[in-house]
N, C-alpha and C positions, 0 to 999 in steps of 0.2 A: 472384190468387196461385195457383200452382200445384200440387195437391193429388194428383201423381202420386207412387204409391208403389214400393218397389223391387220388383223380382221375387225376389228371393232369400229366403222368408221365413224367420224365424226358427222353429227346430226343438226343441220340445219334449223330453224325456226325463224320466223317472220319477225320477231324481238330478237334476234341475234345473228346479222349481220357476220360474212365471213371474215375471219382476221386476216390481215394482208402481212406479209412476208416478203422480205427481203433478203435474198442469196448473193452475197457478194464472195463471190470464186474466180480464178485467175481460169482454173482447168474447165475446159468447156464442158466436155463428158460428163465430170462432176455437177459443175452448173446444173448440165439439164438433167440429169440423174435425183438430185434432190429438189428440183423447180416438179417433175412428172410426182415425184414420191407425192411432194405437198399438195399436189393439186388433185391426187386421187385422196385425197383426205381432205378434200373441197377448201382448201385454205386457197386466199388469193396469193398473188406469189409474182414478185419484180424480179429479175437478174440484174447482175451488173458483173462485169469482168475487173475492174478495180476499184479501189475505195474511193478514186477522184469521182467516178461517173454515178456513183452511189451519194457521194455528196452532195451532187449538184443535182438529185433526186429529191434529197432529204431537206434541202433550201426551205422547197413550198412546202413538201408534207411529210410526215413522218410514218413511218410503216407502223404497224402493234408487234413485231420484234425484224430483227437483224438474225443472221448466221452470216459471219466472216471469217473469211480466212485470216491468218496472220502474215504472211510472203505475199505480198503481192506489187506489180508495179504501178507505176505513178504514185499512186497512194497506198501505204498499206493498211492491215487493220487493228493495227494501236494508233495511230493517228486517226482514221477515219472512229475508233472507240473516243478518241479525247472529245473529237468534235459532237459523236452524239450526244455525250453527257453532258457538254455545255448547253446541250439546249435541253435535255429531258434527262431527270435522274430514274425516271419508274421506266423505260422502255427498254426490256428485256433483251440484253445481249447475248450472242451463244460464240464462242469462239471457234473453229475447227483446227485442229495442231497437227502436225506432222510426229509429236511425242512428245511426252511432260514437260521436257524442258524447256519448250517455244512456251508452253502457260506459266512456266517458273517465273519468267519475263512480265506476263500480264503480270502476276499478285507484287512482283517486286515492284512497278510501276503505281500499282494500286489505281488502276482504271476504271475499276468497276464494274468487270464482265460478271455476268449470273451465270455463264455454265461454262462448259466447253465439252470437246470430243475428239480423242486422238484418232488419226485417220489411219488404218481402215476401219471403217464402223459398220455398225448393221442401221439401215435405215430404220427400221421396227423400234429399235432404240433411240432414232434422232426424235422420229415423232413422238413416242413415249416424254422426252426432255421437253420439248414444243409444248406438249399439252401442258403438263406441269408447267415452265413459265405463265405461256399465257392463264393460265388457273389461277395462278398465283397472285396475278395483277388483278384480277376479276374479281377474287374473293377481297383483295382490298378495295377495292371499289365498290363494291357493297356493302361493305364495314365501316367505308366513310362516307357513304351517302348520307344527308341528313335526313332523319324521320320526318314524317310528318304527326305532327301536334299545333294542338289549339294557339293561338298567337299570345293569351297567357298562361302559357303552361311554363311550372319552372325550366329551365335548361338540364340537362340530366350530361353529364360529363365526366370519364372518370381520367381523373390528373394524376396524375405523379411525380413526385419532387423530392429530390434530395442536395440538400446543400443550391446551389446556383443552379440546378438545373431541373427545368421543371418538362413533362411531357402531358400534353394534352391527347390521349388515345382517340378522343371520337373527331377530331379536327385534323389528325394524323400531323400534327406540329408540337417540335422541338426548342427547349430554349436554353441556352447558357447566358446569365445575367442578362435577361431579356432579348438576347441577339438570337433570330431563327435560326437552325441548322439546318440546311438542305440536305436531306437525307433522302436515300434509294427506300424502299420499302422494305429491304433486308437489313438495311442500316439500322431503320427504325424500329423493328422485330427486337435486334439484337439488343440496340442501347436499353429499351422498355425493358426488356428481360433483367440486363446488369439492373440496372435504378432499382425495381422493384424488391432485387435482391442487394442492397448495395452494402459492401461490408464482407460481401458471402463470396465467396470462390465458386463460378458458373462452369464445367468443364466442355470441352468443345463439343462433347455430345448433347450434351443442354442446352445448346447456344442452337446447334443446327435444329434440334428438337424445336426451339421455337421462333428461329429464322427461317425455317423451312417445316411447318407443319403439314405441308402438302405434298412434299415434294420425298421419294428416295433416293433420286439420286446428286448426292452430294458430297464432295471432298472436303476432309477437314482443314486442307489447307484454303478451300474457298472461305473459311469464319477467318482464320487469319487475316486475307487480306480485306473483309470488311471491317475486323479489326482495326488493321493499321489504319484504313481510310477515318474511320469514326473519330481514333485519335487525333488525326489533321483537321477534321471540321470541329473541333473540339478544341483544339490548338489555336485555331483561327478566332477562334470566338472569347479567347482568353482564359482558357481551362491550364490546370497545370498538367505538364508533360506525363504525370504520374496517375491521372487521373482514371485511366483506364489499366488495373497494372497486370503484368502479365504472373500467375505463380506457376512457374519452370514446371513443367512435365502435369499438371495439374488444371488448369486453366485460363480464365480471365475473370479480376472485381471490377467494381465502379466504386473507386475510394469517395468518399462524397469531398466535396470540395466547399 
């Protein structure tokens, strides 16, 4: 495996605190192999050998992203994935595979991983993924800060609604007949995109265009399964099944409902 890292390293400032990282690997070698990569790229950086002892990390505090394995024992990492998203839908998942088919399993599950990476990889490439994540949570947290303005200054908002469902963009909240949907940050990219075009067939290059306007590196099957997940929190809130529909070989609408 190839253990070259980029030349560009990441640049510290006294406003920007390093992200902390979490490596949950079963392989020790690997372990420290990707814990040294991170740490010459001045990110903070936990191990853990499986998903239980990562759990019981993740109790009191939550790291700024995860890279898991999927095989692991005591706990593996589609369980240790269910349990982070019960507590945080924005904190950047990366999955590591042995080959496409161990991720076939994430999207069928619809867990909510943001990346992944069949092993053997190039490190140069893991960190390239890492920055985009965290990028990507950063520039929505900038997008949802609120301004500062006069305490009578009108509210400046821009909404979007069609049928039952409305999306407040500067609040970064969802609603189906007034019920919130907890959505990931890609969730919410996507849904904004259908509504704004609802009626219109969005093709999955459109979708990742603007679920991922940061990011290159992305499989089209990762839009599906934030797909299927949107449809469930959708489902959940009483939307009909049809609501988000698929056109075969072409893309995905948002039929308004």
């Amino acid at each position: 495996m190839k253990t070259a890292v980029p030349d560009d390293r990441f640049t510290l400032t006294m406003s920007q605190p390093p992200n902390r990282i979490a490596v949950v690997e079963d392989e020790n070698n690997l372990r420290a192999t990707l814990a040294y990569a991170l740490r010459k790229e001045a990110y903070e950086v936990d191990t853990y050998p499986d998903g239980e002892a990562a759990w019981e990390a993740f109790k009191s505090t939550l790291p700024d992203l995860v890279i898991l394995d999927i095989i692991m024992p005591r706990m593996d990492g589609l369980e240790l994935c269910r349990r982070i998203r019960s507590r945080s839908e924005l904190l950047p998942v990366m999955f590591l595979t042995s080959k496409d088919e161990e991720f076939d399993r994430v999207l069928g599950l619809g867990l909510g991983a943001d990346d992944y990476l069949c092993k053997p990889f190039s490190m140069r490439e893991l960190i390239a993924r890492v920055r985009v994540l965290l990028r990507r949570v950063r520039i929505f947290e900038e997008k949802s800060a609120p301004a500062l303005a006069p305490a009578d200054a009108p509210a400046c908002v821009d909404e979007v609604r069609s049928g039952a469902l409305s999306i407040d963009c500067a609040a970064h909240v969802a609603r189906f007949d007034r019920k919130e949907l907890q959505l990931t940050v890609t969730e919410f990219r996507m849904l904004e995109a259908l509504t704004r075009h609802a009626g219109q067939v969005l093709s999955r290059e459109q979708l990742m265009r603007r679920a991922y306007p940061e990011d290159v590196y992305v499989s089209d099957r990762a839009v599906d399964s934030h797909i299927k997940r949107l449809r469930q929190k959708l489902n959940s809130a009483g939307a009909p099944p049809e609501t988000i529909d698929t056109v075969y070989g072409v893309g995905y609408r948002y039929v308004i409902s």
